[in-house]
C-alpha positions as CSV (number, residue, x, y, z in Angstrom):
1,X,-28.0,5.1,18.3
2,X,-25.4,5.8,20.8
3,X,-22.5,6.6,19.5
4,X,-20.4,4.9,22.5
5,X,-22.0,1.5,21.0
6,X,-20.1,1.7,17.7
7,X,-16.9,0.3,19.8
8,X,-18.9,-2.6,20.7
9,X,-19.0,-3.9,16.9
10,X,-16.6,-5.8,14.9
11,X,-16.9,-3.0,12.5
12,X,-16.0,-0.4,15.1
13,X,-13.0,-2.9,15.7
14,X,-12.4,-3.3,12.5
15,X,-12.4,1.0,11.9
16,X,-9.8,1.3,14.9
17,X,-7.3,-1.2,14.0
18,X,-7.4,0.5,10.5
19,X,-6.9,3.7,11.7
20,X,-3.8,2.6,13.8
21,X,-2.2,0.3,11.3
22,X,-2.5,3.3,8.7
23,X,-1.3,6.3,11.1
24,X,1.8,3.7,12.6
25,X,2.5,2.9,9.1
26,X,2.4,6.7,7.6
27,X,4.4,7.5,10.5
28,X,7.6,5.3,9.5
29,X,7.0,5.8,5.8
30,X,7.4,9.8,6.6
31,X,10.3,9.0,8.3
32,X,11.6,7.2,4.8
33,X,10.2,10.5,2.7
34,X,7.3,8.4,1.3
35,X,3.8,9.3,1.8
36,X,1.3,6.2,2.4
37,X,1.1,4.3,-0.7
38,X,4.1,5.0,-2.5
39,X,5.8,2.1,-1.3
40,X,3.1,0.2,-2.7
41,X,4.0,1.5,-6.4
42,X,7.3,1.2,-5.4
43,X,7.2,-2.7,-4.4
44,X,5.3,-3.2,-7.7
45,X,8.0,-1.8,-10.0
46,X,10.6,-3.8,-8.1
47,X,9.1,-6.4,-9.0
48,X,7.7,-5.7,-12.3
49,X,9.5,-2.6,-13.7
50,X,8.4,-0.4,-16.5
51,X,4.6,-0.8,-15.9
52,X,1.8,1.5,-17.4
53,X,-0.1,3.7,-14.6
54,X,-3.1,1.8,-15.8
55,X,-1.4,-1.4,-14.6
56,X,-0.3,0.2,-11.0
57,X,-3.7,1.5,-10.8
58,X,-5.1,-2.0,-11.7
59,X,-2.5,-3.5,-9.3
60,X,-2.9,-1.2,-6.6
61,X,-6.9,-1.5,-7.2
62,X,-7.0,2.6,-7.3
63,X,-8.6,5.1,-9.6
64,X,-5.9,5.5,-12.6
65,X,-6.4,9.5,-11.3
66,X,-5.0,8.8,-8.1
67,X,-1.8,6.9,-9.9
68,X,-1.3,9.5,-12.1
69,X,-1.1,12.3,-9.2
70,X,1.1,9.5,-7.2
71,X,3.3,9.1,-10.4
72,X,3.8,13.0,-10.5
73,X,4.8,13.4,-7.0
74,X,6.9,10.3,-7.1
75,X,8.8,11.8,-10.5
76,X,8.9,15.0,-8.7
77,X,10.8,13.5,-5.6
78,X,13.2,11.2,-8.2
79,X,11.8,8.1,-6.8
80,X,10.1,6.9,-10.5
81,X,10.8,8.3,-14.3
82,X,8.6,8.1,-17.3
83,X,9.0,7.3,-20.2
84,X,7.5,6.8,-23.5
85,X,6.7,3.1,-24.3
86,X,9.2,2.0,-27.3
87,X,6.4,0.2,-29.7
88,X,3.3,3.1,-28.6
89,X,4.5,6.3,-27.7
90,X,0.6,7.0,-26.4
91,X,1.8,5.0,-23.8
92,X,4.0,6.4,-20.6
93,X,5.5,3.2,-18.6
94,X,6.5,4.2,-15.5
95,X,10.3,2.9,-13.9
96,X,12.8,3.2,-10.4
97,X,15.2,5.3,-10.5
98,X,18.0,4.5,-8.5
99,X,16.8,6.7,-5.5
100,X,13.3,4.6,-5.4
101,X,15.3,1.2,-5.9
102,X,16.9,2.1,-2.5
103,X,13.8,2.6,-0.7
104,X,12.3,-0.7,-1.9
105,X,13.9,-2.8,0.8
106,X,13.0,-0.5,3.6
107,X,9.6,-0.2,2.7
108,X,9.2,-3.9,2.6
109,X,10.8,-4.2,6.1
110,X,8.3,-1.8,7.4
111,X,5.5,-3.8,6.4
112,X,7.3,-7.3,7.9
113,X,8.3,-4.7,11.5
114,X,4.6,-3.9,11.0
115,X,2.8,-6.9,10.8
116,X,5.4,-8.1,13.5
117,X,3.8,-6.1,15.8
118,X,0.6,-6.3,14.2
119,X,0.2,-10.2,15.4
120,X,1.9,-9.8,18.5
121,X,1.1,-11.6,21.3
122,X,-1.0,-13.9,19.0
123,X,-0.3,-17.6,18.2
124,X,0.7,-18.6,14.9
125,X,-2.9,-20.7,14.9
126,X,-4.7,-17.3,16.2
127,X,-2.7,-15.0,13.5
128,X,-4.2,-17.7,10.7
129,X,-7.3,-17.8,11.4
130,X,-7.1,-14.1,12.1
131,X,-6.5,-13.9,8.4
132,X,-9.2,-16.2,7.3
133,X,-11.7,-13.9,9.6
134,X,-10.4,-10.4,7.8
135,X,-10.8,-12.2,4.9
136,X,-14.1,-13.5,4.3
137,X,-15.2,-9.9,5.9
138,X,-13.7,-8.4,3.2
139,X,-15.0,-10.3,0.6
140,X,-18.6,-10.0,2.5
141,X,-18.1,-6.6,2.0
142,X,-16.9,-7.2,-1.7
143,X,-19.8,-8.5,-2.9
């Protein structure tokens, strides 16, 4: 198959947009000192602080491995702390510290700034049903 072709698919479309929304995206969360998908564990203790890795990993839908190497960097950086859970101690619960706290609001306006220019020049119709697309791909792809 010719390679050239691939662009011709809504998968090949599908691959590019990906690969632009995630460099764009790394590229503003560098600027913050976050790598991609630490905002994601940062959003998730905002609103839900104190959670287990198992939970981010479950929230996050990642491998509990990757969380725990996230969750190290993150404590390395003073964005998160651990802690020992008060009723288990086998269980570490992971919280903001007041540096990752500060973050949280940035990282969320990226997201909105992203999806901003995500959707431009689409109508609000167009941007639904954009969404509805996206999604029953994904959960083609799901199953």
């Amino acid at each position: 198959m010719d390679l050239d072709l691939v662009g011709h698919f809504v998968g090949g479309q599908l691959v590019r947009a990906e690969k632009a929304h995630e460099r764009m995206a790394g590229e503003q969360l560098k600027q913050m000192g976050l790598y991609l998908g630490q905002e994601m564990i940062l959003l998730a203790l905002q609103k839900e602080d104190g959670m287990t890795q198992s939970q981010l990993a479950a929230r996050n839908n990642v491998d509990l491995s990757t969380i725990t190497k996230v969750v190290q960097r993150m404590e390395r950086t003073g964005l998160v702390s651990r802690r020992a859970d008060l009723e288990d101690a086998r269980i570490s619960r992971v919280y903001l510290t007041q540096r990752g706290y500060s973050l949280c609001e940035p990282s969320w306006q990226m997201w909105l700034d992203l999806e901003k220019q995500l959707t431009q020049g689409l109508t609000e119709a167009e941007r639904v049903l954009l969404y509805r697309l996206l999604a029953t791909v994904a959960q083609n792809l799901e199953q």
